[in-house]
N, C-alpha and C positions, 0 to 999 in steps of 0.2 A: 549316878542314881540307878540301882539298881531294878530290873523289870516288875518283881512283884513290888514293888513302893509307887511304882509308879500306874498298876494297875489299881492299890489299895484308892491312889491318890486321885484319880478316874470315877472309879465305885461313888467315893466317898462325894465327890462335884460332880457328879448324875445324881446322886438321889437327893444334895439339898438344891441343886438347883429344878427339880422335879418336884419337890415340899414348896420353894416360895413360889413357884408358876400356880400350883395347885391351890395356896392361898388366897395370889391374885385374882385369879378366876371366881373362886368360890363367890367373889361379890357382885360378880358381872351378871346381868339378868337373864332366867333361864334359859335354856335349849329349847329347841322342840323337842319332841318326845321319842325315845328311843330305848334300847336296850340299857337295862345297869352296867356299869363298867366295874374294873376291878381296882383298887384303891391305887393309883397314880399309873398303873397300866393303863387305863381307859379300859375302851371297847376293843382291845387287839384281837381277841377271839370272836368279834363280829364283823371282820374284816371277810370278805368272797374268798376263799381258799386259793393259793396258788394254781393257777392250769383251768382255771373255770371261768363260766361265763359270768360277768359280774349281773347282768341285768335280774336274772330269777332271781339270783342272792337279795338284791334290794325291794323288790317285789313283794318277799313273804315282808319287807319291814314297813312297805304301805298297807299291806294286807292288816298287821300288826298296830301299827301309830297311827296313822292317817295321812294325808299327802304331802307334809312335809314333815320329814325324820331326820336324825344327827344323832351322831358318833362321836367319840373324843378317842383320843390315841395319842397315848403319853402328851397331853399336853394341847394337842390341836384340834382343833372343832371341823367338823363336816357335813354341813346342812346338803340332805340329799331331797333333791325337788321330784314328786311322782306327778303331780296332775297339771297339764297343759296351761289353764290358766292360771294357776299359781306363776307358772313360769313366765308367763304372758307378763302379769302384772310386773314382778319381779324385774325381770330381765331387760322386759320394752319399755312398762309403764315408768321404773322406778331406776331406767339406765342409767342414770348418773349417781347414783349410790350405789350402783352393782357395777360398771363397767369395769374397773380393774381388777388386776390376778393376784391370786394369793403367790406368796415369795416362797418357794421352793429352793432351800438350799443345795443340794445333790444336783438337782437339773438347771437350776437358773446358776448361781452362784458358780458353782464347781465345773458342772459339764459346759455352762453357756449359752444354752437353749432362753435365756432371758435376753439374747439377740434376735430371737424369733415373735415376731408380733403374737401370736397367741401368747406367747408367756409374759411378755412386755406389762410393767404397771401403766396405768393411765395416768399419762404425763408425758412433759414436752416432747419426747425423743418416741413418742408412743404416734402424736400426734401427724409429727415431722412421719413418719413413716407411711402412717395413712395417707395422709397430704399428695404424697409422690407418689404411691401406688393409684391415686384416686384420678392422676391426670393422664395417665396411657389405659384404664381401663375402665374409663367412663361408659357410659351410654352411646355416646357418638364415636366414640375413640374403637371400642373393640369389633365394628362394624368391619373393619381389615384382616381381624382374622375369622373372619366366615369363610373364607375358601378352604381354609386350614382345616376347619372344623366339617366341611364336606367331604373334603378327601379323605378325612381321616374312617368318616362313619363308613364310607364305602371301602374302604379296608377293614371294619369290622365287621362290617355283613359278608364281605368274603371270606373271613375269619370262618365267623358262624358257619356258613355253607359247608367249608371244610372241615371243620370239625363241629358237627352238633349233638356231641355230648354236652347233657345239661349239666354234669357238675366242674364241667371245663369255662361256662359262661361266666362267673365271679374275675378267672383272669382276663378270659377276652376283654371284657367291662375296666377293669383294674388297667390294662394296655391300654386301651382308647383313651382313656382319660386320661393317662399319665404322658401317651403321646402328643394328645393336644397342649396340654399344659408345657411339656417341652416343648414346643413347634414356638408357643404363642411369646413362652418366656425368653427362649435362647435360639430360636429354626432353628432347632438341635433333634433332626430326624433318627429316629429309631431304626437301627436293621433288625426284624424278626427274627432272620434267619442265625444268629450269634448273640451270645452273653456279652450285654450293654454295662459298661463300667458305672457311666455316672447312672442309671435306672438302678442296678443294684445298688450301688451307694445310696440311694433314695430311699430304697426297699427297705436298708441296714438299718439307714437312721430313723425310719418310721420306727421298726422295732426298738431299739435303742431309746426313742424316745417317750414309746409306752410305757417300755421300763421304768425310765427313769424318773415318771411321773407317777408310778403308781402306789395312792396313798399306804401308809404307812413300811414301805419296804424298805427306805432307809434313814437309819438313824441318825445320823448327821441330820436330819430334817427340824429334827425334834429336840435336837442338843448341839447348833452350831457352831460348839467351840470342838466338837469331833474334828471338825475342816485341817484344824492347826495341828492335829498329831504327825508324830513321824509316820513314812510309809513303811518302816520297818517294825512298827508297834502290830500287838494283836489289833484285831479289830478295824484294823486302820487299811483292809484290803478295799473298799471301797472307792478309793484314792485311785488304787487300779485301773478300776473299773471306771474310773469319770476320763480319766486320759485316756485308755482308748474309746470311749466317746465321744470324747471331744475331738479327738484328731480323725474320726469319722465325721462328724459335725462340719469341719473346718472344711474337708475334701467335699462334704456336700456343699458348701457355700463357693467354696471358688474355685474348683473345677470347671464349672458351667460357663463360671463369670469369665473366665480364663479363654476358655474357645469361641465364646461373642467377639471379645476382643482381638481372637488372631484372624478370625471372620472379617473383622470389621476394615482389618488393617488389609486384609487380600479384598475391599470392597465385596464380600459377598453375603452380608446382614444390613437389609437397612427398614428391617420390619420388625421383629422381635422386643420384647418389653423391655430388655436390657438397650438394645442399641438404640430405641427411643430417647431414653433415660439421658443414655451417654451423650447422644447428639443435640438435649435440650440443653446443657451446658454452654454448648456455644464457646468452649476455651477449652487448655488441657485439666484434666478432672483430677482434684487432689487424692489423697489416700482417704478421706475421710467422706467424700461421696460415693468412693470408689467403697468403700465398706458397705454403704446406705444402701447402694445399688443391690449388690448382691445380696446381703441379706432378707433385703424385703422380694424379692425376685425366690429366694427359695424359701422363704416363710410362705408365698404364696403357692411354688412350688409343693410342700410338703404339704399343705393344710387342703390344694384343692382336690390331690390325685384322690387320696382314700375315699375324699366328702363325696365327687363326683361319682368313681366307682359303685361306693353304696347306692346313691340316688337312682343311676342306670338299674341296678340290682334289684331296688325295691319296684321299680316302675315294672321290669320284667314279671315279677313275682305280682302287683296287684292285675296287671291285665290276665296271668291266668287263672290268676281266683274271681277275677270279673268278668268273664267273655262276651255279655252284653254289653259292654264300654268297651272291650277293644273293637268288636263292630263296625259301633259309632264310632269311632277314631279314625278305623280304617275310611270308612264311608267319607267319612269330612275330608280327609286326603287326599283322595278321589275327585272328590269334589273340587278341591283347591285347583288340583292338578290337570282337569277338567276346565276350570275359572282362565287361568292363564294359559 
């Protein structure tokens, strides 16, 4: 079969199967209120431009609809949440009709990233994951790594001292947090002084997995019999792009899990989230705990460096736009320090 029969052949199964999705839909009860789309495009040209910030982008669409707005893009829906209690009700009130993830083909499917609890649907293997994360880092349980978590701050206040340029603080912050999180996950101490393999590898696939999430940029998403092309077809570079994702992906999951284990075996882990893990076993751990382990160790890995980063970030940012609360803060610290 020759290449144009098989691009006609393509064309031809994209645009009816983009007629009967656009049929099915048409029944289903409306959207909220958003931009006109263009006739089985959707809204692809109200999608945040490449290389920008998506937040202003969705801002002018509250400004525009009201606190809750949606998109369609060839086919799929995007209910974008602007006001706090909307999300409240939603998210908290109404968790169990909101709790699972929509199914991303390119990222879950093809790259993987559906081994990562963020992108996990809500269900058994969703559950089983929570479960085991929930018994090393309970309330009572993460009281062990507080010393972790002091050494580490005083390595960032030395940080800062040495260098206090403000727009160098985003890394400082981004280190701290990504330190503790290794310390807690793997006592997988960081050297400052040299380029950290598995910390880049982390770095990589944060990137990689914004990418790979980011609505509408691939069409495999929206048409998932794309998956089954050759990798030699037009269009079909994507396929590319998900293998070296994935074999990024992979190196961030069991690298870590890899030097716990040779840790374990020279007796020098017997604190870390992994070698907890491994040691509640109580017998030799099969390949399929062994999968469990790691995984959820770098879902919690990836999800907490950037969250925490921000959080330090924003805290920095409100105490100097409030210097009457930092203060009182410092004051109360004083006082504690004073107390004991």
């Amino acid at each position: 079969m020759s290449i144009s029969l098989v691009l006609v052949t393509a064309i031809v199964a994209s645009l009816s199967f983009f007629l009967v999705k656009h049929i099915q839909q048409s029944k289903n009860p409306p959207l909220p209120p958003g931009p006109k789309g263009l006739p089985l495009l959707g809204n692809i040209r109200d999608l945040p431009p490449p290389g920008t910030l998506e937040w202003p982008h969705w801002q002018t669409h509250k400004e525009k609809y009201g606190p809750i707005t949606s998109v369609s893009v060839l086919g799929q829906h995007f209910a974008i949440l602007h006001d706090r209690q909307v999300i409240v009700d939603l998210l908290e009130t109404r968790a169990i009709k909101s709790a699972s993830r929509p199914k991303l083909v390119f990222a879950g499917d093809i790259v993987g990233y559906d081994g990562v609890m963020g992108l996990m649907p809500y269900n058994r293997t969703f559950r089983m994951h929570r479960k085991l994360t929930a018994t090393q880092v309970s309330s009572k349980s993460i009281t062990r790594f507080e010393p972790i978590q002091e050494l580490e701050i005083l390595r960032l206040l030395k940080r800062i001292y040495q260098d206090p340029n403000s727009q160098n603080l985003p890394d400082h912050l981004n280190q701290v947090s990504g330190s503790i999180m290794l310390r807690i996950l793997y006592n997988y101490e960081i050297d400052p002084s040299r380029n950290d393999h598995i910390v880049t590898m982390a770095n990589l696939v944060m990137e990689e997995f914004s990418q790979a999430t980011t609505p509408g940029a691939w069409m495999v998403d929206f048409i998932p019999w794309l998956r089954y092309l050759p990798d030699w077809m037009p269009g079909a570079g994507f396929k590319r792009t998900a293998k070296l994702f994935r074999q990024h992906l992979l190196q961030n999951v069991q690298d870590p899990y890899k030097y716990v284990k040779k840790q374990m075996a020279l007796g020098n882990d017997n604190v870390s989230y992994v070698a907890g893990l491994i040691k509640d076993v109580h017998r030799k751990i099969d390949p399929v705990e062994e999968s469990i382990i790691a995984w959820t160790a770098a879902s919690m890995m990836n999800a907490g460096t950037d969250t925490t980063g921000a959080t330090l970030l924003a805290f920095f940012a409100a105490m100097l736009l409030n210097p009457n609360v930092k203060i009182q803060c410092v004051l109360g610290l004083i006082n504690v320090k004073m107390f004991y």
